[in-house]
N, CA, C and O atoms as a GROMACS GRO file, in nm:
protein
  308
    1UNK      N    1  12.418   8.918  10.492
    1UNK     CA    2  12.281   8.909  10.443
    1UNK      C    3  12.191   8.858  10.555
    1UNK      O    4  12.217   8.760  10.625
    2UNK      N    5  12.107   8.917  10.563
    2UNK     CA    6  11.996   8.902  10.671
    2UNK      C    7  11.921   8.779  10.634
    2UNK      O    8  11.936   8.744  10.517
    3UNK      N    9  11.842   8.705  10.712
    3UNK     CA   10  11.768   8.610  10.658
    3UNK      C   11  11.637   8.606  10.728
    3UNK      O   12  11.673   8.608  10.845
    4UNK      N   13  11.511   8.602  10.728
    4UNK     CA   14  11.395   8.560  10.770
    4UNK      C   15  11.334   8.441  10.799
    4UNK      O   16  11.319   8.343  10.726
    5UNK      N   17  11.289   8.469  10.958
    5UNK     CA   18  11.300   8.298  10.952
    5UNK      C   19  11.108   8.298  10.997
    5UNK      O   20  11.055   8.362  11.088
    6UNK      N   21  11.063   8.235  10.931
    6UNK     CA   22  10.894   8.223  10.894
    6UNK      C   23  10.814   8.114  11.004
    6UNK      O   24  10.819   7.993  10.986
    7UNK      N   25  10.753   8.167  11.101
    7UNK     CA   26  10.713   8.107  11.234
    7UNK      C   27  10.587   8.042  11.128
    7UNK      O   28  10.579   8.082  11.012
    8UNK      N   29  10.488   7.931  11.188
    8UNK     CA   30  10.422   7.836  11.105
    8UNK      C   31  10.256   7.917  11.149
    8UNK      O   32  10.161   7.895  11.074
    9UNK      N   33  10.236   8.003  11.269
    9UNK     CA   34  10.132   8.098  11.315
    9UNK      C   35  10.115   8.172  11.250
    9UNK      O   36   9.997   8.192  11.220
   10UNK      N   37  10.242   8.271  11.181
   10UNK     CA   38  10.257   8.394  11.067
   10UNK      C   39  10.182   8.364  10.975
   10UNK      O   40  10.078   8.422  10.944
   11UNK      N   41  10.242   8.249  10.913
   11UNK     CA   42  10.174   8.192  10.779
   11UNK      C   43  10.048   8.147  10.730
   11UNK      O   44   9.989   8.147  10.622
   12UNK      N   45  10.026   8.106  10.854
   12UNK     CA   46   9.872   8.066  10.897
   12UNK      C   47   9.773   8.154  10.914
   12UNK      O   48   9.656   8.119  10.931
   13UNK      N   49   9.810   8.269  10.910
   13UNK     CA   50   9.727   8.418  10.978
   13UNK      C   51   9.751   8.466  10.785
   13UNK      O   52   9.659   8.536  10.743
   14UNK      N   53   9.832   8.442  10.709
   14UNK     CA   54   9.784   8.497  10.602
   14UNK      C   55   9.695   8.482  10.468
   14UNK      O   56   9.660   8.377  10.415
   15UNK      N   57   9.673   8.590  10.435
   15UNK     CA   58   9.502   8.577  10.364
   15UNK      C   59   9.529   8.528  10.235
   15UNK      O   60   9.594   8.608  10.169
   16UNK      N   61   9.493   8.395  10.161
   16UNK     CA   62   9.520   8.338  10.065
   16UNK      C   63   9.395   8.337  10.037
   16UNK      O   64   9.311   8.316  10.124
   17UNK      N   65   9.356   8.366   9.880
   17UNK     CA   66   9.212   8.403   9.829
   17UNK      C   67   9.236   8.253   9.705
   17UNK      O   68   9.328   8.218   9.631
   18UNK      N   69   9.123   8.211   9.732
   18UNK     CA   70   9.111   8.051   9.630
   18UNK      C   71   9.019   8.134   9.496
   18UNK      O   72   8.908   8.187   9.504
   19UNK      N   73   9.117   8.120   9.364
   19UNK     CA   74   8.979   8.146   9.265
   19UNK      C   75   8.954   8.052   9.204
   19UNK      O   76   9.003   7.941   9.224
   20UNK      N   77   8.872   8.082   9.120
   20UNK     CA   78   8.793   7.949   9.008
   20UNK      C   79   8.937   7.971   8.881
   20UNK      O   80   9.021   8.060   8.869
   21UNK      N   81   8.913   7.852   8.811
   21UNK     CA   82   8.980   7.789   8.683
   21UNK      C   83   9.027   7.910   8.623
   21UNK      O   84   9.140   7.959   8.630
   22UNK      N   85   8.883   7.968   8.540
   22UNK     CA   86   8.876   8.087   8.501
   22UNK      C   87   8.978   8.206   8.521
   22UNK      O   88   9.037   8.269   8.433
   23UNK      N   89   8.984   8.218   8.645
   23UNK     CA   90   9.032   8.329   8.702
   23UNK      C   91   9.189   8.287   8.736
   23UNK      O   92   9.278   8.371   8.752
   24UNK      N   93   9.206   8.174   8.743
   24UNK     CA   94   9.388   8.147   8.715
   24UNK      C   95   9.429   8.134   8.593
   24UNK      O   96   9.551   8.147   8.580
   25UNK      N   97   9.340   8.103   8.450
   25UNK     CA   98   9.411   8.158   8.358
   25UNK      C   99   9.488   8.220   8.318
   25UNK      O  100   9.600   8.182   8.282
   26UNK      N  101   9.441   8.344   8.316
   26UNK     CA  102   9.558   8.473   8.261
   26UNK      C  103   9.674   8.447   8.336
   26UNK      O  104   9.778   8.450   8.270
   27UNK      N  105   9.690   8.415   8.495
   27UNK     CA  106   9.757   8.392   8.542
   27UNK      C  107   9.878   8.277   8.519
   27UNK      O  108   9.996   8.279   8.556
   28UNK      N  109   9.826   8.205   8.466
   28UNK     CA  110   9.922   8.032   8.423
   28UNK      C  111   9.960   8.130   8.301
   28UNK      O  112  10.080   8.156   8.306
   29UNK      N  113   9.881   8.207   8.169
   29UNK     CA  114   9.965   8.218   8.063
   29UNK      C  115  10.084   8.260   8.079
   29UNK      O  116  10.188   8.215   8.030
   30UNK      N  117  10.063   8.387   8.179
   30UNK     CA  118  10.201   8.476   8.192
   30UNK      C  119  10.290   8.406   8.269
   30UNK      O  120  10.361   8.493   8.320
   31UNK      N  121  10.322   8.318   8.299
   31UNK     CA  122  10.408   8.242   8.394
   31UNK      C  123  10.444   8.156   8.271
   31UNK      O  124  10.564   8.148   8.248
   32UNK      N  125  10.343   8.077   8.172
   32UNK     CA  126  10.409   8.007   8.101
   32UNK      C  127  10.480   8.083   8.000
   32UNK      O  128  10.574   8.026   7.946
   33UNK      N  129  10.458   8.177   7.972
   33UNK     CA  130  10.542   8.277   7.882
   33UNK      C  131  10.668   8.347   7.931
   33UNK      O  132  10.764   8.364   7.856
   34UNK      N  133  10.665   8.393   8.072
   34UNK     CA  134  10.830   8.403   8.123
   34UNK      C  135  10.900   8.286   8.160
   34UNK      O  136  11.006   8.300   8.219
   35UNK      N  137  10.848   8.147   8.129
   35UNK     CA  138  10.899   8.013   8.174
   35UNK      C  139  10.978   7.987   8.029
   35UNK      O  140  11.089   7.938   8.013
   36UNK      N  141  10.893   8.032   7.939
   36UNK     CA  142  10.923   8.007   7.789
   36UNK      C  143  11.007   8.113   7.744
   36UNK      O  144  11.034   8.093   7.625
   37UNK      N  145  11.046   8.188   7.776
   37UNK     CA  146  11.154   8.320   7.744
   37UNK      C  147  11.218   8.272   7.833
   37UNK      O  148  11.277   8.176   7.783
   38UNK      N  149  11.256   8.285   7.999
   38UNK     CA  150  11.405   8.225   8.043
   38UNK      C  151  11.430   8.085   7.989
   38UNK      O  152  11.545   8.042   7.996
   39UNK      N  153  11.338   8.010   7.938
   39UNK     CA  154  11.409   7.909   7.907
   39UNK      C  155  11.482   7.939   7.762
   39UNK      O  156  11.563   7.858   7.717
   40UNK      N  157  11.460   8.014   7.718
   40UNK     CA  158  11.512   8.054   7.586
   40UNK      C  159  11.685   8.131   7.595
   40UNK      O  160  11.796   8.125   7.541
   41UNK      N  161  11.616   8.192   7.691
   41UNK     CA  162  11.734   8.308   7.754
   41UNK      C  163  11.742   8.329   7.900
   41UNK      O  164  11.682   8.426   7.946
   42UNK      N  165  11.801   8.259   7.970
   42UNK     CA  166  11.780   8.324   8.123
   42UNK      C  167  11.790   8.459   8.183
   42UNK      O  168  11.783   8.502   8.298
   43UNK      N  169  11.812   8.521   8.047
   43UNK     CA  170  11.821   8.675   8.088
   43UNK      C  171  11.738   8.749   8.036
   43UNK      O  172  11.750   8.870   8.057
   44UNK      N  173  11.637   8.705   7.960
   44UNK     CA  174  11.527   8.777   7.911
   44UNK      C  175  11.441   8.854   7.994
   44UNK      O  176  11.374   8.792   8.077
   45UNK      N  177  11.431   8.983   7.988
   45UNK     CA  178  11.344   9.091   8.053
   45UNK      C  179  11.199   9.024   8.049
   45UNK      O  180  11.124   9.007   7.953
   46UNK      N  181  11.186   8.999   8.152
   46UNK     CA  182  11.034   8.963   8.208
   46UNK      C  183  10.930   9.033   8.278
   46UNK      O  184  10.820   8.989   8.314
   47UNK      N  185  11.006   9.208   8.299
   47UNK     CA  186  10.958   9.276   8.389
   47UNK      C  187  10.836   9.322   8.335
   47UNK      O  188  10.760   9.351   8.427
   48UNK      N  189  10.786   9.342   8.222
   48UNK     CA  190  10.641   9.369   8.192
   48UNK      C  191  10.553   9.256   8.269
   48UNK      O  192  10.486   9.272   8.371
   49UNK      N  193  10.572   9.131   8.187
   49UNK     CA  194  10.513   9.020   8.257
   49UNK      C  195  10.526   9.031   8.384
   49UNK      O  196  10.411   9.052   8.422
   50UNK      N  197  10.580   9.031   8.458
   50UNK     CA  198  10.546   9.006   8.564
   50UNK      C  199  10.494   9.093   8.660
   50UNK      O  200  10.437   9.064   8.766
   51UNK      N  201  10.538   9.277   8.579
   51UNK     CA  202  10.392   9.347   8.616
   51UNK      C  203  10.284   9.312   8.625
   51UNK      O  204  10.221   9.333   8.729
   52UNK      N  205  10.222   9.239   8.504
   52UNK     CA  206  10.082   9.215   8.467
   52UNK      C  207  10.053   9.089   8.512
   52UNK      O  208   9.963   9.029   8.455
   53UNK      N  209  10.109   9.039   8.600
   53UNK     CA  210  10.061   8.960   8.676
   53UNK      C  211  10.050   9.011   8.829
   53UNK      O  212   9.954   8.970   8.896
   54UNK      N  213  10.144   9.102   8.889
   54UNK     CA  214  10.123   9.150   8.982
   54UNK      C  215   9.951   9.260   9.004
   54UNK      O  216   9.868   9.273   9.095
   55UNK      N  217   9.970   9.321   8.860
   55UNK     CA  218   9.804   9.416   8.868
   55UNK      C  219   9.709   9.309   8.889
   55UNK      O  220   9.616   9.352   8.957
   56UNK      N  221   9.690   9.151   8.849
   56UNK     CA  222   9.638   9.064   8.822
   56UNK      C  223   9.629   9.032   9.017
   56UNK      O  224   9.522   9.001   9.070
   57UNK      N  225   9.745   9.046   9.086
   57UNK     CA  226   9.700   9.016   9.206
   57UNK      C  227   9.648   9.084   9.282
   57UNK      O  228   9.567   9.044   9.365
   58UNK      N  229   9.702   9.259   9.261
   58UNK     CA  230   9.621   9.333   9.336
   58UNK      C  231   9.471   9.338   9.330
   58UNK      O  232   9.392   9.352   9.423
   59UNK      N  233   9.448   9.322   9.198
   59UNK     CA  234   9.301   9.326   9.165
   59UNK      C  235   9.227   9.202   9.222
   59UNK      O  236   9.108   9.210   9.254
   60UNK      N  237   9.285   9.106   9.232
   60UNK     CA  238   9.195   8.966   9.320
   60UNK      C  239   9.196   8.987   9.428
   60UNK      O  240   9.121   8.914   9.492
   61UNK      N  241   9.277   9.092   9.507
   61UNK     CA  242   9.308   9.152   9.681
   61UNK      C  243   9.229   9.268   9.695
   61UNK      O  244   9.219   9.311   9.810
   62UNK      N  245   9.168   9.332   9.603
   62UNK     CA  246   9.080   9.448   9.622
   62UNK      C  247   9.219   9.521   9.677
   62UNK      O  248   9.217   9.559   9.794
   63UNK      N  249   9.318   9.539   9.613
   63UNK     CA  250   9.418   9.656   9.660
   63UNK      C  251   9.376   9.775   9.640
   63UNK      O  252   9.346   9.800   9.523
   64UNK      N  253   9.366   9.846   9.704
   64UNK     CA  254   9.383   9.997   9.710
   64UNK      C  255   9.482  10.079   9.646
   64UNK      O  256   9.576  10.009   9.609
   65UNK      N  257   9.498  10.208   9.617
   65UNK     CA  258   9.677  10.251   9.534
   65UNK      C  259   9.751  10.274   9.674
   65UNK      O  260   9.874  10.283   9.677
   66UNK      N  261   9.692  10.283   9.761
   66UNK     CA  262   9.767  10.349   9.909
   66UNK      C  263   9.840  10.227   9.915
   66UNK      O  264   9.963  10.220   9.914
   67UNK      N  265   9.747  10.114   9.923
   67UNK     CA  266   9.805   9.945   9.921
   67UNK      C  267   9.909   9.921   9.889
   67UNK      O  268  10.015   9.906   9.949
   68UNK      N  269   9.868   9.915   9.744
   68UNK     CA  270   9.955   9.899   9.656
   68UNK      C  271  10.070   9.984   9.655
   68UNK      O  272  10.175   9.937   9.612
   69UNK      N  273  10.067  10.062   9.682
   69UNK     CA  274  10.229  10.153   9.689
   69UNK      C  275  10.316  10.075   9.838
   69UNK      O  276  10.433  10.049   9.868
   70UNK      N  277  10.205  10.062   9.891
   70UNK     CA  278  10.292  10.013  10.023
   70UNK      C  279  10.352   9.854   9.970
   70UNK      O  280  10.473   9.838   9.981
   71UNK      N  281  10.298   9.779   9.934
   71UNK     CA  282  10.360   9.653   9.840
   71UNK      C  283  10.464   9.632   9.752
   71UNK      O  284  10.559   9.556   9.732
   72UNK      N  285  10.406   9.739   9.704
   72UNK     CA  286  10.554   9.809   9.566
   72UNK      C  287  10.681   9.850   9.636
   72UNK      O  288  10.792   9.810   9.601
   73UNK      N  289  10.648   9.965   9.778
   73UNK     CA  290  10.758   9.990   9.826
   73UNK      C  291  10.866   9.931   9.892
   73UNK      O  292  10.980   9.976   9.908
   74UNK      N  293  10.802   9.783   9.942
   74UNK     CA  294  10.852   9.672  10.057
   74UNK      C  295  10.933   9.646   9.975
   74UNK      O  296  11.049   9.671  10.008
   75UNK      N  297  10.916   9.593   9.854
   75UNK     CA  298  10.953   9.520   9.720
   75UNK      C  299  11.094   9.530   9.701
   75UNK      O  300  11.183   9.450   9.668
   76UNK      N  301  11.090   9.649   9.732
   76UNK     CA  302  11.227   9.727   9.704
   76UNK      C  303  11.375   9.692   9.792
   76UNK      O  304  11.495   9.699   9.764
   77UNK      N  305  11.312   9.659   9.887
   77UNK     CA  306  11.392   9.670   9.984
   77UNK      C  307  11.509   9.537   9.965
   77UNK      O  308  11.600   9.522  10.047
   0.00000   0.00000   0.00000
C-alpha cells in the first residue's frame, strides 16, 4: 500500500472557502445523520448521504461537471 506523505506548502496552497452558520447547516445535519446510523449500525449504507453532501461541496466550489467528474474520478482510485 502506497502512502502519501503531505508537505506543510501543499496544504497551505489549498483553497479552503469559510461559510456563514447558515450555510454549514445542511452540512452538520447530514453528518449528524450518518453519525446516527453508523452508530446504530456500522454498516449502514450512507452512500446517498454522503452524496448530498458532496453536491453540497461542489456547489460552495463553483464546480463545474468537467470538475466534478475529474473529483469523482480521483475518488476512485
Amino acid at each position: 500500500m502506497d502512502t502519501v506523505q503531505w508537505k506543510k506548502f501543499v496544504i497551505e496552497r489549498l483553497p479552503v472557502i469559510m461559510i456563514s452558520d447558515d450555510k454549514q447547516k445542511p452540512l452538520i445535519s447530514l453528518v449528524d445523520q450518518i453519525l446516527a446510523l453508523k452508530k446504530q449500525n456500522k454498516d449502514a449504507d450512507t452512500k446517498n448521504l454522503e452524496a448530498q453532501i458532496d453536491q453540497l461541496v461542489y456547489k460552495l466550489y463553483d464546480l463545474k461537471p468537467e470538475e466534478i467528474k475529474i473529483v469523482e474520478n480521483s475518488s476512485k482510485k
